[in-house]
C-alpha positions in Angstrom: 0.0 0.0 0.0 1.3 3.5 -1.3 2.0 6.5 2.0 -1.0 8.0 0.2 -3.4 4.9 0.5 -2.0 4.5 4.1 -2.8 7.5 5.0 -6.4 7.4 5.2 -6.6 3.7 6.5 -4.4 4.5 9.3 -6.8 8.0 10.0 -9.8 5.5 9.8 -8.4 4.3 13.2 -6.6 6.9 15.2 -9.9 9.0 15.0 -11.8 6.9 16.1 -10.0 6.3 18.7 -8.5 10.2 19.7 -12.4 10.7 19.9 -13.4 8.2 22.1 -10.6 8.9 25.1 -11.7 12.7 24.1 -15.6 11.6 25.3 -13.7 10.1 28.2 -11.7 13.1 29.1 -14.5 15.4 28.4 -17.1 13.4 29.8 -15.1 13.0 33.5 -13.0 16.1 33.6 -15.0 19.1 32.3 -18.7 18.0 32.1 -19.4 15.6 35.6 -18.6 18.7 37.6 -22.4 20.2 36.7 -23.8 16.8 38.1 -21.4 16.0 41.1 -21.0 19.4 42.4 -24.2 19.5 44.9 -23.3 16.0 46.6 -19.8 16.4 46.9 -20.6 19.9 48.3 -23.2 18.4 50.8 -20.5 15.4 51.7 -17.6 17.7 52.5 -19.8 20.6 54.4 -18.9 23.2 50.9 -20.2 26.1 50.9 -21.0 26.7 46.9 -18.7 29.1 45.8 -16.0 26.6 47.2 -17.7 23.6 45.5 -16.7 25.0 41.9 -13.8 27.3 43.2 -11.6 23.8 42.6 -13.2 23.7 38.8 -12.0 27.5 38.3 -8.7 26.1 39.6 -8.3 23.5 37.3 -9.2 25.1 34.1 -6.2 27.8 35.4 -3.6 25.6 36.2 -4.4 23.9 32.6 -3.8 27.2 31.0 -0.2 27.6 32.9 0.5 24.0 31.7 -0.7 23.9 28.2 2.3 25.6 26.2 4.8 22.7 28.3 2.1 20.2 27.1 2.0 21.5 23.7 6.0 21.2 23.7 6.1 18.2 25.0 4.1 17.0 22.4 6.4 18.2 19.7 9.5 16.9 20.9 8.1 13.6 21.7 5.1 13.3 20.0 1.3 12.7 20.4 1.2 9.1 21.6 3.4 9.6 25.0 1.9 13.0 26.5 -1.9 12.0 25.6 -0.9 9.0 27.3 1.3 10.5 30.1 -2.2 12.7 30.3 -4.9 9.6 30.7 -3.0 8.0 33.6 -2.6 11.7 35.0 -6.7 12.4 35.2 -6.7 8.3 36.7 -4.4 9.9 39.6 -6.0 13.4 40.0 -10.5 11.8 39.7 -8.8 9.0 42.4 -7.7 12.2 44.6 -10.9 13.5 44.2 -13.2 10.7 45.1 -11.0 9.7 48.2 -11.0 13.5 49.6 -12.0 14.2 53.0 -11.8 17.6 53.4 -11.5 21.4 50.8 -7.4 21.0 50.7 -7.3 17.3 49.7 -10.3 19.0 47.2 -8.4 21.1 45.7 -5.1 19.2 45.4 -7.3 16.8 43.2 -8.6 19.7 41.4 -4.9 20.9 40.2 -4.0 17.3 39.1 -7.1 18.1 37.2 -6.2 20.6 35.6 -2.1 19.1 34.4 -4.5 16.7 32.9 -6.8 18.7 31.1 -3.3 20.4 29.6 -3.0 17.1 28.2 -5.9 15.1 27.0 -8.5 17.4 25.4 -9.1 19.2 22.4 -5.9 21.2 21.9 -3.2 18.4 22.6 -5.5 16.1 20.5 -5.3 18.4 17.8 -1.8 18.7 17.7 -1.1 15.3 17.9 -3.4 15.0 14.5 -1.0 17.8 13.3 1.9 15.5 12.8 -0.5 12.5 11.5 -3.1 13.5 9.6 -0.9 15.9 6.9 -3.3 17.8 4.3 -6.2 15.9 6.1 -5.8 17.8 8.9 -9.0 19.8 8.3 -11.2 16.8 7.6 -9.7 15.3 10.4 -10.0 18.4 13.0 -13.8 17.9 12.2 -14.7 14.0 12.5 -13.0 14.0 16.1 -14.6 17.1 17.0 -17.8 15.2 15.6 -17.2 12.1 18.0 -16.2 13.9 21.2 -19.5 16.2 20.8 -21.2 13.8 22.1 -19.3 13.8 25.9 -22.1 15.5 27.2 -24.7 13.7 25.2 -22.9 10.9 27.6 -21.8 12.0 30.7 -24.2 13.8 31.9 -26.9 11.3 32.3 -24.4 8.5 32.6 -22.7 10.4 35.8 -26.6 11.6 37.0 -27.2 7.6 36.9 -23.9 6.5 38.2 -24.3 8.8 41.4 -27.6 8.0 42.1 -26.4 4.1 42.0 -23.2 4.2 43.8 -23.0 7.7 44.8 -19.9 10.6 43.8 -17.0 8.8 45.3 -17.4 5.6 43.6 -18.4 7.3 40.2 -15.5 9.2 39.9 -13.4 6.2 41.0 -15.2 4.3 38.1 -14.5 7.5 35.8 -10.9 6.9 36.8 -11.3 3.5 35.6 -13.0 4.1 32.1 -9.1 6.5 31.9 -6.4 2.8 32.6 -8.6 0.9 30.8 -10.4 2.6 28.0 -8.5 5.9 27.0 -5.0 4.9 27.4 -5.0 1.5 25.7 -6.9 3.1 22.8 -3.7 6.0 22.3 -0.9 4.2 23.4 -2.1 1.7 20.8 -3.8 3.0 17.6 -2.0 6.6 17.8 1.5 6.5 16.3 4.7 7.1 17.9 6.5 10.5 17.3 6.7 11.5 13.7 8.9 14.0 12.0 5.5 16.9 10.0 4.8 15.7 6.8 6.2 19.1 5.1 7.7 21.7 7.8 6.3 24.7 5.6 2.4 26.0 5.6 0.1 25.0 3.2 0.4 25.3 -0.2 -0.4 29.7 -1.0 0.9 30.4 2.7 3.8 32.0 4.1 5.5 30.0 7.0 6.7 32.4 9.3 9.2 31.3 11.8 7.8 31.3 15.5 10.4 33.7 16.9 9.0 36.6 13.9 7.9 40.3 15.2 5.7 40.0 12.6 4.5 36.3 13.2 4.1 37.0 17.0 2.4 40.2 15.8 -0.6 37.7 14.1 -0.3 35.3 16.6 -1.4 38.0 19.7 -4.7 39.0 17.6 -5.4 35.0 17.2 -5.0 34.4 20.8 -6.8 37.7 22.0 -10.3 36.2 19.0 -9.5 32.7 20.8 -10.1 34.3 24.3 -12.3 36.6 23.6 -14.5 33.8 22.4 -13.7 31.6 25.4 -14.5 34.4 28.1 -18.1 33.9 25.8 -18.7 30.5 25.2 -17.8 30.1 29.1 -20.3 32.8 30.6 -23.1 31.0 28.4 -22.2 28.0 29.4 -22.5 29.3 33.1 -25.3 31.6 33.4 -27.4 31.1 29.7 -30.3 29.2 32.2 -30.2 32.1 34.7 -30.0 34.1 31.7 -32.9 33.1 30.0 -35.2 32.7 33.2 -34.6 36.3 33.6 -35.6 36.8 30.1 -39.3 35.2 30.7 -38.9 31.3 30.5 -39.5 29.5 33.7 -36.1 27.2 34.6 -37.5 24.3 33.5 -38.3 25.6 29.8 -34.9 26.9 30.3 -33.4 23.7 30.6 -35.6 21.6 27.8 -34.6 24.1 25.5 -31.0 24.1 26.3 -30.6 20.2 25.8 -30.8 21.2 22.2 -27.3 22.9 22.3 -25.4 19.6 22.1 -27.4 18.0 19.6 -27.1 21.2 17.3 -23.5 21.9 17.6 -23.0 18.3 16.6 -25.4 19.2 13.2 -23.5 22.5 12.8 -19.9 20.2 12.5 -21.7 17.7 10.3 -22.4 20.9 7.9 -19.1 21.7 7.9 -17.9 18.1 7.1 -20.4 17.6 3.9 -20.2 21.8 2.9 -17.0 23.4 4.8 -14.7 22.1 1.7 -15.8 24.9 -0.4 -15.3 27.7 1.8 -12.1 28.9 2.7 -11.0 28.8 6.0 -11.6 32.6 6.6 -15.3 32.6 5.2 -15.9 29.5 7.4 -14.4 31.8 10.5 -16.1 35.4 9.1 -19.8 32.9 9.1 -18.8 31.1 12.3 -18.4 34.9 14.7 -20.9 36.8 12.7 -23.2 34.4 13.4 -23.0 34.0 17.1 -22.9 37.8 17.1 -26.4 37.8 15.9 -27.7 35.3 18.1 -26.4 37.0 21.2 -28.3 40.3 19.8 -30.9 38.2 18.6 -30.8 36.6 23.0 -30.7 40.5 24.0 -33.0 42.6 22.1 -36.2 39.7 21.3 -38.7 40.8 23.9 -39.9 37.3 25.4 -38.4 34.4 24.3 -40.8 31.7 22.9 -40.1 30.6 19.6 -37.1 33.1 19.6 -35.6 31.2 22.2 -35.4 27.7 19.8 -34.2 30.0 16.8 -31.5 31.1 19.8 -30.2 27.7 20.6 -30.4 26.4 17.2 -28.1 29.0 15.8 -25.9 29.7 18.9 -25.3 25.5 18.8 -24.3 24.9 15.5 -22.1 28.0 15.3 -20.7 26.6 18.7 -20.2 23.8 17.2 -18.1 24.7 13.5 -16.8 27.1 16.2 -14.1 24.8 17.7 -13.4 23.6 14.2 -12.1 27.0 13.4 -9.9 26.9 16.5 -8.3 24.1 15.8 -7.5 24.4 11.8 -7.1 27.9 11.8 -3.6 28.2 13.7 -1.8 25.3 11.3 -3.8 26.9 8.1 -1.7 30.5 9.2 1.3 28.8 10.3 1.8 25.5 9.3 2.0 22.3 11.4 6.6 23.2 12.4 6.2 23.0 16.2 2.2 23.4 16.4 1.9 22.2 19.5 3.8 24.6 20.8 1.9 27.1 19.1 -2.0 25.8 20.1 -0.3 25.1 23.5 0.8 29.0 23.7 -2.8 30.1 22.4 -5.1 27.9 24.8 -3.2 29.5 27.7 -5.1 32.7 28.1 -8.1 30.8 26.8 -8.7 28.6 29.8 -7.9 31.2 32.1 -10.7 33.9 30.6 -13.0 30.6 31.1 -11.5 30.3 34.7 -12.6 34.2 35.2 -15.6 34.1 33.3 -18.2 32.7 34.8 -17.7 34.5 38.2 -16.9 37.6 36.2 -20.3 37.4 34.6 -22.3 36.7 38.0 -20.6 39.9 39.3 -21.7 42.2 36.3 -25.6 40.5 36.7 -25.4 42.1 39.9 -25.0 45.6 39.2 -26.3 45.5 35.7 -29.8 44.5 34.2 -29.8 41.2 32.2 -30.3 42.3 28.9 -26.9 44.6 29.1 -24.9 42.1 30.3 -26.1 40.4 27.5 -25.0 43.0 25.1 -21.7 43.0 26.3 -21.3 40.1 25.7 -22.4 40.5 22.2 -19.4 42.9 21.8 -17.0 41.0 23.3 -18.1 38.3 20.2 -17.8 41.0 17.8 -14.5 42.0 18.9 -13.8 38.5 18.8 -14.5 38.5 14.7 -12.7 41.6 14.4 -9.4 40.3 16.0 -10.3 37.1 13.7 -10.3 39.0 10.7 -7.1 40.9 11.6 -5.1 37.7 12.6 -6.0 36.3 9.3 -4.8 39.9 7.1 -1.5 39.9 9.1 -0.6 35.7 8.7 -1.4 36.2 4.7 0.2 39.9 4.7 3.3 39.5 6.5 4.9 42.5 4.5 
């Protein structure tokens, strides 16, 4: 079989594969918190602030970590630091479920986060940077595709699994799913450490070298649209029931038509797979943040919510969705896949801190502000968000 014919077969696997530990590491890292939150609180004597202070933590200490992880990754490749990463969240889930008091908490909650640095999306995606070559697109969105559905998952299956055998025992079992699912699945099916298929971008782009004014010059407005978005898509995920209590739904309505969020992000990634090919990257992008900036104005100036509130979740979902396919092509479409881990390592840093900050951030402004302008901030902080996308894009391709 020709490198070319390989390459597919051997993709056929390792996504597979790079999507189901990312359900797992999803699924027992990020999402079980919303569902195990209240008894571990009621176990320990928490108060609340101090039963997600740990979470806040964690998504922190992944920022600090994730450029390391993201080196790491390029001097020894995918295979050994998603690895490394899996046995890291066994270690940090058994801390939790075996803590008796806040300090044995939050030491479980900082493993946590050294393991978020290096088993979800961003070390995933570099990994697939050195593997997948000029399928790197097509690849970014089938394993986004798979691992949409963590929360599809987890939610109900940790909701179940606490009810059955209670928090300590399900995240001992989540710890588990980690030895014996995740690992074995990329130790085996992801290859060892490869040399980049071609160490210049792709074919019609420059290939700036890391250490360029210019280059760094690009790479600031990428990470400020990246954060920007994050400090967004975090709030929402925080507050968007309060939010949409306030404007006129009752919490349960809330919640029914939220459950539509995963569903449609996974539709908005299966549009990009059969129709994303003939846009470029920057149109996908341009669609992407102009269309979450209208459904946040669309969230703040609809009086009611009603039907408005599906037409809300429908668009906000699926642009959510082809959203984190844009993140994760766009930095090795401006810069080519030379040391990318290093580069999406450097990028999520100030990302998971502005969704550290965010939420609590958010619940401060609802204080001293009425809903729908806190709303409306938001909104701008999206559009400045497409702005600093647009500008990234014009200095990569303009380097001159």
């Amino acid at each position: 079989m020709s490198r070319a014919q390989e390459q597919p077969v051997r993709l056929l696997a390792i996504i597979p594969a790079l999507g189901i530990a990312q359900i797992v590491s999803w699924g027992s890292l990020f999402y079980a918190i919303a569902v195990l939150a209240e008894p571990v609180r009621r176990t320990l004597g928490l108060g609340s602030v101090e039963a997600f202070a740990g979470f806040s933590i964690a998504l922190g200490i992944s920022g600090l970590m994730s450029p390391f992880s993201g080196r790491l990754i390029d001097a020894h490749g995918g295979r050994l630091v998603l690895s490394l990463g899996a046995l890291n969240a066994a270690a940090a889930l058994v801390i939790l479920a075996t803590a008796v008091n806040f300090p044995m908490l939050l030491a479980g909650w900082c493993l946590v986060g050294v393991a978020m640095s290096m088993t979800l999306y961003d070390p995933a995606f570099a990994a697939l940077g050195a593997i997948a070559g000029s399928r790197y697109r097509q690849a970014i969105t089938a394993l986004t595709l798979i691992a949409g559905f963590s929360s599809t998952v987890f939610w109900p299956l940790t909701h179940a699994l606490e009810s059955w055998c209670g928090w300590r025992n399900t995240l001992l079992l989540f710890a588990l799913l980690h030895v014996v699912v995740a690992l074995p699945l990329v130790w085996l099916l992801v290859p060892p450490r490869e040399r980049p298929k071609t160490s210049i971008a792709p074919a019609g782009q420059k290939s700036p070298a890391m250490s360029s004014a210019r280059s760094l010059h690009g790479r600031i407005w990428l990470a400020a649209c990246f954060t920007l978005a994050s400090f967004v898509f975090s709030s929402m995920s925080a507050h968007l029931v309060g939010l949409m209590n306030l404007k006129g739904l009752t919490i349960d309505q809330a919640v029914t038509v939220l459950s539509l969020v995963g569903p449609m992000q996974v539709t908005g990634r299966l549009l990009e797979m059969s129709l994303g090919r003939r846009l470029t990257l920057r149109t996908l992008g341009t669609l992407t943040f102009s269309v979450l900036v209208a459904a946040l104005a669309l969230l703040a100036f609809v009086p009611g919510m009603g039907v408005a509130a599906f037409v809300f979740v429908i668009v906000y979902g699926g642009a959510n969705g082809v959203y984190t396919i844009v993140r994760g092509v766009l930095p090795e479409t401006l810069y080519g896949r030379e040391r990318l881990g290093s580069l999406l390592g450097w990028l999520a840093r100030p990302q998971y801190v502005a969704q550290a900050v965010a939420p609590a951030a958010v619940a401060f402004l609802l204080r001293a502000l009425p809903a729908n302008h806190v709303i409306i901030l938001l909104c701008a902080a999206e559009a400045a968000s497409l702005g600093c996308f647009l500008w990234a894009v014009r200095v990569a391709n303009h380097p001159h």
